[in-house]
ROTOR-223070 format. One line per 4 residues: number of its first residue (from 1); for each residue x, y, z of C-alpha. Coordinates in steps of 0.02 Angstrom, whole numbers. Layout:
% residues N
NUM> X Y Z; ...;
END
This chain:
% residues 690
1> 557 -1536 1508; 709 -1444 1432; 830 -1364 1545; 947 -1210 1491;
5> 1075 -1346 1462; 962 -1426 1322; 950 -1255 1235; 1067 -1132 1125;
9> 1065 -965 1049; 1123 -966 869; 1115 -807 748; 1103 -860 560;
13> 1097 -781 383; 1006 -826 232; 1149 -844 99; 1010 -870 -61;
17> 967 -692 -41; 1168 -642 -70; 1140 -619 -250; 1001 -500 -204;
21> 1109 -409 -84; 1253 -377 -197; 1140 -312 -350; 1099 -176 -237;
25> 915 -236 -172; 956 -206 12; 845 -236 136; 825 -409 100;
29> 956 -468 199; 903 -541 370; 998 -575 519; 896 -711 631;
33> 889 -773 815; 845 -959 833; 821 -1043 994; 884 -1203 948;
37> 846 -1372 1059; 1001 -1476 1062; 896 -1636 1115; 859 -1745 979;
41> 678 -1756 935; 561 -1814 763; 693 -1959 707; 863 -1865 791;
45> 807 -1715 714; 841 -1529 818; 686 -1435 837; 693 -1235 837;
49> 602 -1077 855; 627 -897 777; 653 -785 933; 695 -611 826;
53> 742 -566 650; 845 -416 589; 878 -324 440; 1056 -291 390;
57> 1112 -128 289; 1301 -120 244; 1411 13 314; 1456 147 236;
61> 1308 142 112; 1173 161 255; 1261 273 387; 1164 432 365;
65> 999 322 423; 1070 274 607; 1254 354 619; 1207 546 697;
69> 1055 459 825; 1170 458 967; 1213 663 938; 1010 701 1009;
73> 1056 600 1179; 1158 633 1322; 1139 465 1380; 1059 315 1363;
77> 950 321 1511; 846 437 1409; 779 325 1316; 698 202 1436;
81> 534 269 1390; 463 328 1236; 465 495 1344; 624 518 1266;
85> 596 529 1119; 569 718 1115; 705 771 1045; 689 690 901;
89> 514 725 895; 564 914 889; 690 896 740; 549 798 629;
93> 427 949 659; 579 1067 625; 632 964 480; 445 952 424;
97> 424 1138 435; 567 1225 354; 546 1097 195; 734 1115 180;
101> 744 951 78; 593 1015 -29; 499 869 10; 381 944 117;
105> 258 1050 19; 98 959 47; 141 952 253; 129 1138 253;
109> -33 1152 156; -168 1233 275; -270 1351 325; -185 1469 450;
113> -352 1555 474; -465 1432 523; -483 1370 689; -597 1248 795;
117> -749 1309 865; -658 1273 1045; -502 1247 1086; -414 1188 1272;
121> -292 1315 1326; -140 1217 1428; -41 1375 1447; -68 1394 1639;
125> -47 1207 1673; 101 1261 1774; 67 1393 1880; -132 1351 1906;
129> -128 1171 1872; -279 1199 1776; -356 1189 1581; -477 1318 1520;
133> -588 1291 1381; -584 1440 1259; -714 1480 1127; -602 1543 974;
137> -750 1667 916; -735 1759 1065; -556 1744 1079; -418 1894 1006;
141> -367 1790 862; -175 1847 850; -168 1751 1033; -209 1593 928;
145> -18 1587 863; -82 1559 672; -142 1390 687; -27 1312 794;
149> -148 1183 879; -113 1017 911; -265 857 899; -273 694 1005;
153> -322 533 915; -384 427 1063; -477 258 1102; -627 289 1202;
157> -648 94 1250; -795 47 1349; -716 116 1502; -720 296 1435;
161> -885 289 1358; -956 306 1532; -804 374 1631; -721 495 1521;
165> -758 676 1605; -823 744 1447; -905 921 1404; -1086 942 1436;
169> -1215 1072 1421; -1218 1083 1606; -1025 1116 1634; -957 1195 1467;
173> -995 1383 1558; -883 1314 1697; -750 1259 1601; -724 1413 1516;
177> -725 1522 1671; -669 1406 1808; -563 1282 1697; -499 1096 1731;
181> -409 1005 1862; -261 939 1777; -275 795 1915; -454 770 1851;
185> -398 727 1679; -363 535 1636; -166 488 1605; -167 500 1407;
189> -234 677 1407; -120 734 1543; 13 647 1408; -37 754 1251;
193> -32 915 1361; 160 886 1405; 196 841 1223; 122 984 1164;
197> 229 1083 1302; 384 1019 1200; 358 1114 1055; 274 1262 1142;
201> 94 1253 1081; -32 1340 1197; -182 1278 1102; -249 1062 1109;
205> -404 997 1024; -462 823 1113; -632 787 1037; -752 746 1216;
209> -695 888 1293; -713 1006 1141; -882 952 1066; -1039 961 1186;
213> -1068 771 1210; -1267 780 1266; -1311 913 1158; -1367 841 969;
217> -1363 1006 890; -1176 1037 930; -1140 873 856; -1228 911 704;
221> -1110 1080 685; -938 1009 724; -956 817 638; -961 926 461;
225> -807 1011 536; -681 868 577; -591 889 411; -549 1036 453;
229> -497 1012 617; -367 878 586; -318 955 428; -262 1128 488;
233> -176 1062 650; -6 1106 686; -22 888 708; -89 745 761;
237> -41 661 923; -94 466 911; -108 378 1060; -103 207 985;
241> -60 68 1118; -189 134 1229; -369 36 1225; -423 191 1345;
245> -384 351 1411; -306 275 1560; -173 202 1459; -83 371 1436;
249> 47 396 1280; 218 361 1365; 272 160 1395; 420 110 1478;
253> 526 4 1347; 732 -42 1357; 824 73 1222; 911 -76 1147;
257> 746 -107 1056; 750 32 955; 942 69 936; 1010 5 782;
261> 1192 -69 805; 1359 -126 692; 1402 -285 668; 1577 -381 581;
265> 1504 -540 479; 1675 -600 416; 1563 -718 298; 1490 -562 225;
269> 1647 -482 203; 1607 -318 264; 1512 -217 418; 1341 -205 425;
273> 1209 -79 517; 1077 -198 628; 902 -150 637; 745 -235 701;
277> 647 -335 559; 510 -219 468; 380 -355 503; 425 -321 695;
281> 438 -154 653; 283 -118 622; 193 -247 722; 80 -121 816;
285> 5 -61 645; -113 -229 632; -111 -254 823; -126 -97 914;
289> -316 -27 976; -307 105 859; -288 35 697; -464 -53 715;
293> -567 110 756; -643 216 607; -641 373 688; -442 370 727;
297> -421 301 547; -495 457 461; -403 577 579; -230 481 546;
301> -261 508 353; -333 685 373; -198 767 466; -40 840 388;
305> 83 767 516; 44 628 659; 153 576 793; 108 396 838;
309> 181 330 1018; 148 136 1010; 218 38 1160; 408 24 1096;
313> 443 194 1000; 388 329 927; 344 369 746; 324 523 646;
317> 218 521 493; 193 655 357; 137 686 184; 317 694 121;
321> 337 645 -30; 495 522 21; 506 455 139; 346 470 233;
325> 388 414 409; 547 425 533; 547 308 682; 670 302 863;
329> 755 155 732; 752 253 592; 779 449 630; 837 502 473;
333> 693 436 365; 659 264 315; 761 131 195; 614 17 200;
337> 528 -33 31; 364 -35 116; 313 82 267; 161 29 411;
341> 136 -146 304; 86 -53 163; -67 47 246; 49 220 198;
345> -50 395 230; -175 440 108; -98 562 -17; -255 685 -13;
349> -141 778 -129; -236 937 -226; -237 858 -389; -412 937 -438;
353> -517 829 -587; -699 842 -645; -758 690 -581; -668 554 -489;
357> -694 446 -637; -580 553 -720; -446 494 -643; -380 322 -593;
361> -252 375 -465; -401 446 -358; -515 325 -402; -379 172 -340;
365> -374 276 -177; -555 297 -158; -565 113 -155; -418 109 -33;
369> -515 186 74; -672 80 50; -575 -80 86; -491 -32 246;
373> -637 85 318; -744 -65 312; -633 -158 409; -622 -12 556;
377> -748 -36 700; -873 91 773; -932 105 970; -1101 168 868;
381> -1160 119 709; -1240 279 668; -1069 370 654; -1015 250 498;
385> -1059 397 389; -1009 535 475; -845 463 522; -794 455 348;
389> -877 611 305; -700 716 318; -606 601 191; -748 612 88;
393> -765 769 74; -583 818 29; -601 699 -110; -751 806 -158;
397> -633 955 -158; -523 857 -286; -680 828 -397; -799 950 -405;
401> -903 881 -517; -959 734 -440; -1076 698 -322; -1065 594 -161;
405> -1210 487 -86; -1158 386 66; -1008 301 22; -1034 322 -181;
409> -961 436 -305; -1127 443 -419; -1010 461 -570; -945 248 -539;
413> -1132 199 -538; -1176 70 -602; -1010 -9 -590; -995 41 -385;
417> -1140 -71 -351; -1042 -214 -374; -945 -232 -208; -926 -396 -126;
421> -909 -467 42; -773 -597 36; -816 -770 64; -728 -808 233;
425> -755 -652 322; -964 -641 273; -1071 -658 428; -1137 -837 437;
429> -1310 -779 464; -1409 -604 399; -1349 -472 522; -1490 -348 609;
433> -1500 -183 518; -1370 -79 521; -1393 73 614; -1302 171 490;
437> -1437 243 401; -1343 200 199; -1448 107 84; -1439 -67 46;
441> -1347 -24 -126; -1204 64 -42; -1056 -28 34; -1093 68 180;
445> -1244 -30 232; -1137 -174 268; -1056 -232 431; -929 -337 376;
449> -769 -312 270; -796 -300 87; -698 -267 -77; -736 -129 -193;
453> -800 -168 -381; -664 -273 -503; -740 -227 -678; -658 -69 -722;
457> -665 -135 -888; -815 -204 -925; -969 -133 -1029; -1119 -76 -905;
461> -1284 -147 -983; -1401 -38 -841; -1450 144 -845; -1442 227 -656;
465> -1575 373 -698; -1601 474 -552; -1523 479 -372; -1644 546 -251;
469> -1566 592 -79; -1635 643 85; -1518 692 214; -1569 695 425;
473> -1572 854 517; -1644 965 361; -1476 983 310; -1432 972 105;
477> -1257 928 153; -1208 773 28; -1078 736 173; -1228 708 307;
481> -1324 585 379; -1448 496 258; -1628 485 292; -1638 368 125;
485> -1582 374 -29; -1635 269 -179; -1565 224 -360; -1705 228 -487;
489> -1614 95 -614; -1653 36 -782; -1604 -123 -846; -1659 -301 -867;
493> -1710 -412 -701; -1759 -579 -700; -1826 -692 -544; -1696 -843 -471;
497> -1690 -990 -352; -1541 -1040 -265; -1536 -1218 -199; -1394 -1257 -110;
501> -1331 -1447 -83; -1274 -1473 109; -1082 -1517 100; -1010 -1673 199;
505> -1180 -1681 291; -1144 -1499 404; -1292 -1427 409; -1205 -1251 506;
509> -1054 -1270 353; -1033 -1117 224; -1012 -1202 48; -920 -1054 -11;
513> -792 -1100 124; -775 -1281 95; -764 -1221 -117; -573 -1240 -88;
517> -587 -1415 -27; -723 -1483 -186; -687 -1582 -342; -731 -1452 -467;
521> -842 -1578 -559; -975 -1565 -392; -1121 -1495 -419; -1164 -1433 -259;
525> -1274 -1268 -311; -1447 -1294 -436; -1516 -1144 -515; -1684 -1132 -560;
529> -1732 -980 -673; -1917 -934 -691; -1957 -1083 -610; -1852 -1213 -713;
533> -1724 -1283 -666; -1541 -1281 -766; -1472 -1436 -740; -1315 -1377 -829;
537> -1280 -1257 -679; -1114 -1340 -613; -954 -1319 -713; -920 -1306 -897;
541> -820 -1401 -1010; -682 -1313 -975; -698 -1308 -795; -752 -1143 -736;
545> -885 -1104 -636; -1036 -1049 -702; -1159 -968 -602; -1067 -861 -424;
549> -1192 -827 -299; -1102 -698 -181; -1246 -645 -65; -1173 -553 84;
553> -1209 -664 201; -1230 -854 182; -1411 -889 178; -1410 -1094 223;
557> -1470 -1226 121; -1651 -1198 100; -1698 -1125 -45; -1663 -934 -89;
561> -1789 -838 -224; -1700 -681 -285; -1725 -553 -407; -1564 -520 -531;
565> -1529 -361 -596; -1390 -368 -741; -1240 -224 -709; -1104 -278 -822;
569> -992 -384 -963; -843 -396 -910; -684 -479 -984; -526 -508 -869;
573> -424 -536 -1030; -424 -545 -1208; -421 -745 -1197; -558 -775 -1058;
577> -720 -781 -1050; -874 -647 -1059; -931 -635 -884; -1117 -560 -863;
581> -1123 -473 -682; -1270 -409 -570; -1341 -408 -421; -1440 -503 -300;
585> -1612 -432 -245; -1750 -457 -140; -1911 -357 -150; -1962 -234 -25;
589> -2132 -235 -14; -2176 -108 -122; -2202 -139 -315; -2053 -124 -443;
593> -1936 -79 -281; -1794 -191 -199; -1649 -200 -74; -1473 -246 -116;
597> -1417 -440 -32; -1247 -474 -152; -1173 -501 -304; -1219 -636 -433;
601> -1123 -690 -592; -1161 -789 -746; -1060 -876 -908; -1071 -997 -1018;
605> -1230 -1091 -1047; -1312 -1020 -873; -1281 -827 -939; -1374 -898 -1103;
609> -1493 -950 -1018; -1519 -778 -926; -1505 -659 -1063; -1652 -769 -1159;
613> -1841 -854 -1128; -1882 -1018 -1236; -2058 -976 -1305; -2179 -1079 -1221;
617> -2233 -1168 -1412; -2051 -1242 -1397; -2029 -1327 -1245; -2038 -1492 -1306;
621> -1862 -1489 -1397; -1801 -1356 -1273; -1626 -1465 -1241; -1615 -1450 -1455;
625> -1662 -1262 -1473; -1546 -1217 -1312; -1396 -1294 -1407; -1419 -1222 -1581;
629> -1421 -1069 -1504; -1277 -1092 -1384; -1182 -1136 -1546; -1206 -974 -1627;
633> -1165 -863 -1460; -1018 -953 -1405; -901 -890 -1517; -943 -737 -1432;
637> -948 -758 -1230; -806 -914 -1239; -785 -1088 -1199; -801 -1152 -1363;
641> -651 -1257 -1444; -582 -1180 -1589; -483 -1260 -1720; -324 -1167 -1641;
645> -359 -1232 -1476; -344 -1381 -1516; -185 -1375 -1591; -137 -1293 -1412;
649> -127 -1114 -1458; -232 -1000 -1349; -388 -891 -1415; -527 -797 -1346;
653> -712 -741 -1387; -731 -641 -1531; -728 -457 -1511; -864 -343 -1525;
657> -876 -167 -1565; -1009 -95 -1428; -1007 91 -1441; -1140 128 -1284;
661> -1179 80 -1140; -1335 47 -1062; -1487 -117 -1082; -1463 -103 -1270;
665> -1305 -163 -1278; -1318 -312 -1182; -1380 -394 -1344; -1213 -330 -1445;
669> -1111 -492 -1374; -1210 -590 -1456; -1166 -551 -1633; -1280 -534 -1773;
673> -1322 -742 -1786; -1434 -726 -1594; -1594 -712 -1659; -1662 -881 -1651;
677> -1860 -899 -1682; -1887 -1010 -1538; -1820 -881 -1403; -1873 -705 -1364;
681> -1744 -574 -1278; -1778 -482 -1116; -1851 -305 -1106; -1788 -187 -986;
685> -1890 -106 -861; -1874 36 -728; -1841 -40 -543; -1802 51 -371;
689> -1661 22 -267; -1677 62 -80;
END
């Protein structure tokens, strides 16, 4: 065992990154803590760990981010909570508010007017030691302070799903005449009533004590309303390092971690400003209980400001156009090239369009939101719609022209039916059915993560005809629950079987996970179309894949029968191949009608032998006709060698001018030379999707 004497601090910089440093890319320089073992181990070797890295930012360039800090503070002590923090809390709303900078104009967007349907009134915590719940319609609305509320954004956890004192039917009369204990309420809303003392604000919204809990009705009137709500707060407290209400906001922490500091590197000729690494930085955004609940993730994008206290500092959040946060590290606004990993606020700018299609910005962030809302977790699987109902519906004020229908933008269909569940984070078996009440063809039906649709350009070759909607509680409300809601679909379909080779004998293994780990010349997957079988189903010439089958959860090694419906053509590039995408089906039970199970694609010789039947007079030379036709398409779909591939120089399949959309043009890729005698081509038919 090593003792203290065996072990040394050393502090080290990466000198590669200089050149990076001195063009004026800063940030990438990095400061780093090793524990280093001084007893010789692995052939006389040291061994060492990473304790801590920084970021360095040279002085003078970088002293308006850190310099002034110390000007908020009497004294350190202060600071040995994130309790302290409110002074600075109270210049970023003051900074926020007057929009001196300019910056500001979409933070003070809102509706001064509007108000919850109940609000909790802390303004007597002091001399009563009580809160009163106050119904706004019955309240003089000039004592409302023009919408200067304040929201909570809290973990229930499993404690407070059966502790929390929540509002009933059978105590809300008693709350608004008799009022609260403050004694009675758990530490994290005790928390958000003293930080909403600091800047003054009589009036807190904390969802189970505003919304009637046992009463369905009241649920059904305020879940349509939590856009609203977050959006017209003064802002958003979020208590994020708490996994319940017992938690509180506050968390002892030593100020050092959050105090940036200067530092002489004579090697660097020059002094430099010391802050904690952005990767440690923002830490608490992957870990933290918060950033896995759906609920809290629509309320952080929805509000205008947040304040997040996370269990070393504070952070203040806005929908400044730069920079978007300030930190207990960073008061003055951020440096950093990327803020919370990436996962920045939603704009949920007004930039109004017909239809989200209309506009790629929107339609990028729609599928932001897709891709991280699936990965968010729900206490109940009936709020997946409803908790994303507030989001949705302020894209819906940005495109007025569209239509939603749980979780799609009818305007992307067909191309929005192509989402995917990615192959290592797919449930190894078929989950139960979701509680969520979204049809099988919306992402929203699925419990694990998924990505949104890749073939933005690609040519759809199916016709969505009519959407018909029902929505629960007799509402017409496109935001709502869904009773159903089916796709009526017209396009070609044809009948597959999926035989699956076990991989290095584990009968429990996922092929798609062990894909990485295959020679790409094993077949491991047969195909059988209409009941014959392709033997050509492995990898082409070339050595891409032919046939994907990317059902949302892996289905064993037994034989599969599907149904495929063709979407799309899609092209990556001008030099790659003609991809032919659809989805995976399985009947319902009731004729011509189907539910969604994944994605499917074909090329090559296997999306041939899709788009085409070999008349049943011609099976004896089928392996003949097959080629001869093959030779007159593959000019068209790819991997075919050309004359200047060969002599290295790189081509692609020939282009072709399709004008429409739609089952007809499916038939366009394959040129003029397709019509072979011994084949016949599909014909589309009407299907249902439920």
């Amino acid at each position: 065992m090593a003792t203290a004497e065996d072990i040394r601090i050393e502090f080290c910089w990466n000198t590669t990154e200089r050149a990076s440093w001195e063009s004026g890319r800063w940030g990438d320089a990095r400061l780093i803590c090793n524990m280093v073992s001084t007893v010789a181990q692995n052939h006389n070797k040291f061994t060492w760990e990473t304790i801590f890295r920084f970021q360095l930012w040279p002085c003078p360039t970088f002293d308006h981010f850190f310099d002034s800090k110390s000007s908020l503070f009497d004294n350190r002590n202060e600071r040995g909570s994130t309790r302290g923090s409110r002074p600075m809390a109270l210049q970023w709303l003051s900074e926020c508010m007057t929009n001196a900078d300019g910056e500001h104009s979409a933070c003070r967007a809102g509706d001064t007017s509007w108000y919850p349907t109940r609000l909790l009134d802390i303004s007597g915590i002091e001399e009563t030691g009580k809160v009163f719940l106050t119904v706004t319609e019955q309240t003089d609305h000039t004592s409302l302070d023009r919408s200067k509320y304040i929201t909570l954004s809290h973990c229930w956890g499993i404690w407070g799903a059966k502790e929390l004192p929540v509002l009933t039917r059978a105590n809300i009369d008693g709350r608004v005449s008799d009022g609260m204990d403050l004694s009675s309420l758990p530490p994290t809303f005790r928390d958000a009533m003293e930080i909403a003392g600091w800047f003054k604000v009589r009036w807190l919204w904390i969802d189970s004590l505003c919304i009637v809990q046992n009463s369905r009705e009241d649920w059904q009137r305020e879940a349509p309303m939590m856009c609203d709500v977050y959006q017209n707060a003064l802002f958003n407290i979020s208590a994020d390092h708490a996994v319940d209400a017992r938690s509180g906001c506050f968390h002892d922490r030593h100020f050092a971690t959050v105090d940036a500091f200067k530092l002489h590197l004579k090697p660097l000729q020059g002094t430099w400003w010391v802050s904690i690494d952005e990767r440690n930085l923002f830490e608490w955004v992957k870990d933290a209980p918060s950033s896995e609940r759906a609920w809290i993730y629509q309320e952080r994008h929805l509000a205008r400001r947040v304040l997040h206290f996370t269990e070393h500092e504070v952070f203040w959040e806005c929908r400044a156009a730069a920079p978007s946060f300030k930190s207990e590290t960073y008061p003055h606004g951020s440096p950093l090239k990327r803020d919370f990993l990436g996962q920045t606020k939603l704009g949920l700018q007004d930039t109004s369009t017909g239809s989200i299609t209309d506009n790629a910005s929107l339609m990028l962030e729609w599928d932001v939101v897709c891709r991280d809302y699936s990965r968010r977790k729900l206490t109940y699987q009936s709020d997946k719609l409803p908790a994303l109902s507030g989001i949705a519906r302020n894209f819906g004020s940005r495109c007025r022209e569209d239509t939603y229908v749980a979780g799609v933008w009818l305007s992307q269909l067909p191309r929005a039916l192509l989402w995917s569940v990615p192959r290592r984070e797919r449930p190894g078996a078929r989950p139960p059915p979701t509680e969520s009440g979204a049809p099988s063809w919306s992402w929203m039906s699925c419990a694990a993560p998924i990505e949104p649709s890749k073939i933005e350009d690609s040519f759809c070759v199916a016709d969505v005809v009519d959407v018909l909607a029902e929505y629960k509680h007799k509402t017409t409300n496109q935001y709502g629950e869904v009773e159903k809601a089916c796709l009526h679909v017209y396009g070609y379909v044809r009948r597959i079987t999926s035989v699956m080779k076990e991989i290095f004998n584990d009968p429990g293994g996922d092929a798609y996970r062990s894909l990485s780990q295959l020679d790409a010349r094993l077949r491991f997957r047969h195909l059988y179309v209409d009941g014959q079988l392709d033997r050509d189903i492995g990898y082409g010439p070339t050595g891409l894949q032919q046939f994907g089958e990317m059902a949302d959860w892996f289905h064993g090694f037994v034989p599969v029968e599907y149904f495929c419906l063709f979407l799309a053509v899609s092209q990556q590039g001008p030099h790659d191949d003609r991809v032919l995408q659809g989805l995976l089906l399985e009947p319902s039970g009731l004729p011509g009608t189907f539910r969604r199970v994944g994605c499917v694609f074909f090329r090559s010789r296997c999306a041939l032998q899709m788009r085409y039947r070999l008349r049943p007079d011609r099976m004896e030379a089928a392996d003949d006709a097959w080629e001869r036709l093959w030779e007159r398409v593959a000019p068209y779909w790819g991997e075919v060698e050309t004359n200047n591939e060969l002599n290295g120089e790189s081509t692609g399949p020939v282009s072709v001018d399709v004008e429409v959309s739609g089952p007809l043009s499916l038939y366009k890729f394959d040129g003029e030379l397709a019509d072979e005698a011994a084949f016949e081509k599909l014909e589309p038919e009407m299907i249902t999707l439920i």
